[in-house]
C-alpha positions in Angstrom: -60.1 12.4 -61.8 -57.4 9.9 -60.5 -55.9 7.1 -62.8 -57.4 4.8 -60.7 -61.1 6.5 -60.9 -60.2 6.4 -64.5 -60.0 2.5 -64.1 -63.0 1.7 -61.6 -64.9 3.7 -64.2 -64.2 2.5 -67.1 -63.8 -0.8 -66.4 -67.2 -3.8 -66.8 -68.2 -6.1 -64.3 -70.9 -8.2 -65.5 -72.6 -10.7 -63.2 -71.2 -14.3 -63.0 -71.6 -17.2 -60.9 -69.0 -16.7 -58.5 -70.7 -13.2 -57.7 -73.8 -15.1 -56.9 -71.6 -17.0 -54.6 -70.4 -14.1 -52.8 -73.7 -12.5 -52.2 -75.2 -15.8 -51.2 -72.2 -16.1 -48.5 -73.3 -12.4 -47.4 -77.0 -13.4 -47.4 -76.0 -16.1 -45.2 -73.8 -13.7 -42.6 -77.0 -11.4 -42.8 -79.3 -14.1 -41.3 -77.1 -14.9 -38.6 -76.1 -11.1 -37.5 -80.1 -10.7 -37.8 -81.1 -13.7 -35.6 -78.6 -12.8 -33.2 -79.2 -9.3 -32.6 -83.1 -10.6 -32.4 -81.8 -12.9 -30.0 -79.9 -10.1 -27.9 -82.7 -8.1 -28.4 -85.0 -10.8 -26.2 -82.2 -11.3 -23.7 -82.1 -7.5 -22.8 -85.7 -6.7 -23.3 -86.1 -9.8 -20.6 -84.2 -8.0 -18.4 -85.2 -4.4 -18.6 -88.3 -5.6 -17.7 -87.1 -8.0 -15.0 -86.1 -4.6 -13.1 -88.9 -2.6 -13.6 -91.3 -5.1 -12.1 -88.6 -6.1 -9.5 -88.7 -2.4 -8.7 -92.3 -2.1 -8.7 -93.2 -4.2 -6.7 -91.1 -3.3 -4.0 -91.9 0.1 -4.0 -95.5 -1.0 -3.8 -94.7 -3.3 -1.1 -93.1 -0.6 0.7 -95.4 2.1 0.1 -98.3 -0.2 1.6 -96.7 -1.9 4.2 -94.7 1.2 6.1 -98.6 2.8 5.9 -99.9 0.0 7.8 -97.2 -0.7 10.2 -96.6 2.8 10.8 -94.0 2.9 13.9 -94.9 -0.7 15.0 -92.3 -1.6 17.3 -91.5 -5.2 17.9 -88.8 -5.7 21.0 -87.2 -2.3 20.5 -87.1 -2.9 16.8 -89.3 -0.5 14.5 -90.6 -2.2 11.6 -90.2 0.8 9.5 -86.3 0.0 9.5 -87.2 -2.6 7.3 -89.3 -1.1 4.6 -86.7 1.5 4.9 -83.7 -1.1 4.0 -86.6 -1.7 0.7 -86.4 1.5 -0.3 -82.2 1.3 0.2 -82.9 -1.8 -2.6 -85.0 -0.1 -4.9 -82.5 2.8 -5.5 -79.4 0.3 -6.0 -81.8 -1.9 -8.0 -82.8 1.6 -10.5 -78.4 2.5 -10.3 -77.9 -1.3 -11.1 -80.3 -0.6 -14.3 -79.3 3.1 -15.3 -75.5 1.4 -15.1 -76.4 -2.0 -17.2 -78.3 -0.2 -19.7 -80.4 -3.1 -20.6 -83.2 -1.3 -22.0 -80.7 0.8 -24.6 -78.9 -2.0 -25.4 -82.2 -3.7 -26.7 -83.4 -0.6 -28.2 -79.8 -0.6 -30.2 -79.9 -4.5 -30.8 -83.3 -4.1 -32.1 -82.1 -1.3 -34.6 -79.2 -3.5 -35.3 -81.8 -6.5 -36.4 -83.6 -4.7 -38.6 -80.8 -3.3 -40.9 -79.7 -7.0 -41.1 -83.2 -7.9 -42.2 -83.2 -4.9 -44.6 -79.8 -5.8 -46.5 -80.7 -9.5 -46.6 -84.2 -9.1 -48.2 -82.0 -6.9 -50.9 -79.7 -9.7 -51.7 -82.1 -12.4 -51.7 -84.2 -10.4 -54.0 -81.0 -9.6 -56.3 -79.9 -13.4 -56.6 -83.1 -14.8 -56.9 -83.7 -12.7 -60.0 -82.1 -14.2 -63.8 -79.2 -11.8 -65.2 -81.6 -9.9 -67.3 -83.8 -8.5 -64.9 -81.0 -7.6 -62.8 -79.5 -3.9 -62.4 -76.2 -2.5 -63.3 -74.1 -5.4 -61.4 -70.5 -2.7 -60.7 -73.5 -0.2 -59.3 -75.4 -2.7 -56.9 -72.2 -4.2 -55.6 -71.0 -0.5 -54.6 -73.9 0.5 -52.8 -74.1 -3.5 -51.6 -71.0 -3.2 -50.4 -71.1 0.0 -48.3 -74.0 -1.4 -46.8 -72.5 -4.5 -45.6 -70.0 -2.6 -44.5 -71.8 -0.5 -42.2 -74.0 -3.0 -40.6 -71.1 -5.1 -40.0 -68.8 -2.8 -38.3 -72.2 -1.2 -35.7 -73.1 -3.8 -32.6 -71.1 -6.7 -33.4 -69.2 -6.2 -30.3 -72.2 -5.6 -28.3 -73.4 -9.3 -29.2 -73.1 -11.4 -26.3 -71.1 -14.4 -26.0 -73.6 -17.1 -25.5 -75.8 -16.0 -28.2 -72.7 -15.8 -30.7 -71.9 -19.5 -29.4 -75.7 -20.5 -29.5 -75.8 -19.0 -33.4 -73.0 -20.9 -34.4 -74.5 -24.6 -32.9 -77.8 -23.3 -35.0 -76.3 -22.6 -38.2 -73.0 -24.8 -38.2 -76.0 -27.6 -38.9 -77.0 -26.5 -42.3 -74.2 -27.5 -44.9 -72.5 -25.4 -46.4 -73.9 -21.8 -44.2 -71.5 -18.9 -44.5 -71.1 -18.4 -40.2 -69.9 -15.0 -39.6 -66.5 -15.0 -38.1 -67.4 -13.2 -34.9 -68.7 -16.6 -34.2 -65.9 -18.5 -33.4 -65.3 -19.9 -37.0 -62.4 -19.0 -38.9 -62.1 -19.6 -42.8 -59.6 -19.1 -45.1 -60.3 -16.3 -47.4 -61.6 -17.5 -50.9 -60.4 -15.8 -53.5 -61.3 -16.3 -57.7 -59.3 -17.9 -59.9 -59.5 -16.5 -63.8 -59.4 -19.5 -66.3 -56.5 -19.8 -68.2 -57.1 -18.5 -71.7 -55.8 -20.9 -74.6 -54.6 -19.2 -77.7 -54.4 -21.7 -80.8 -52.1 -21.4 -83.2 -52.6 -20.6 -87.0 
């Protein structure tokens, strides 16, 4: 074991107010990384299916109509060119999906969502208990951390610009609300200041 396991081992961390701070500001970045992967979730749900009926319908179109019309020629022009020029659509229309991947994207946005809502229940449920019925406070913020972590560094970049914009008019409202950075919201870095110990004098 390293010196510096040595340390992290040995040394206490007890829970405090500023540590209730912290997790409340993480709380708060969970809610908006949740909302908006919900949010991107809708917006490419919306438009998987958006194809799929588009695509649908014109094959059902096609199918029907090129059966009726057969080789119905109308001044030298055969009908079926047109159905055919459908058809031409509906494979583009099932590239432009395959290529857009709107329907993975929501799956993975949906995923995303509910690992937010998972690590925010757990730190709602942590600072909305007193000190005593708490657990080992150098423990939870470990695993806490590494949770955070993770969630934070899968999707983010996969969040779309208008719903980051649209989740920062939501939230900026509420005073005080921890706005993820990704956002467009930059904040210094807060950092916590020890009080000065006064020794008395015999």
């Amino acid at each position: 074991m390293s010196q510096g396991d040595q340390i992290e081992s040995t040394t206490a961390l007890d829970w405090s107010p500023e540590i209730d701070r912290m997790l409340a500001r993480w709380c708060d970045k969970a809610k908006c990384f949740e909302w908006m992967h919900t949010e991107a979730y809708s917006y490419y749900d919306k438009g998987s299916k958006a194809f799929v009926i588009t695509t649908n319908c014109l094959t059902a179109i096609s199918g029907i109509s090129n059966v009726i019309v057969g080789n119905y020629t109308v001044g030298g022009f055969q009908l079926s060119w047109v159905f055919g020029g459908i058809s031409i659509a509906i494979s583009t229309l099932n590239i432009l999906q395959d290529k857009l991947g709107y329907n993975t994207s929501g799956t993975l946005h949906m995923k995303y969502a509910n690992d937010w809502c998972v690590l925010k229940s757990k730190l709602e449920e942590v600072i909305t208990l007193p000190y005593s019925g708490r657990k080992d406070c150098k423990t939870f913020l470990r695993y806490i951390k590494d949770d955070f972590t993770k969630a934070a560094t899968n999707g983010n970049t996969m969040i779309p610009a208008h719903i980051r914009a649209a989740c920062y008019v939501k939230f900026s409202a509420i005073p005080g609300f921890e706005i993820p950075d990704i956002c467009g919201q930059l904040e210094h870095t807060q950092v916590v200041i020890e009080p000065i110990k006064q020794h008395l004098l015999p």
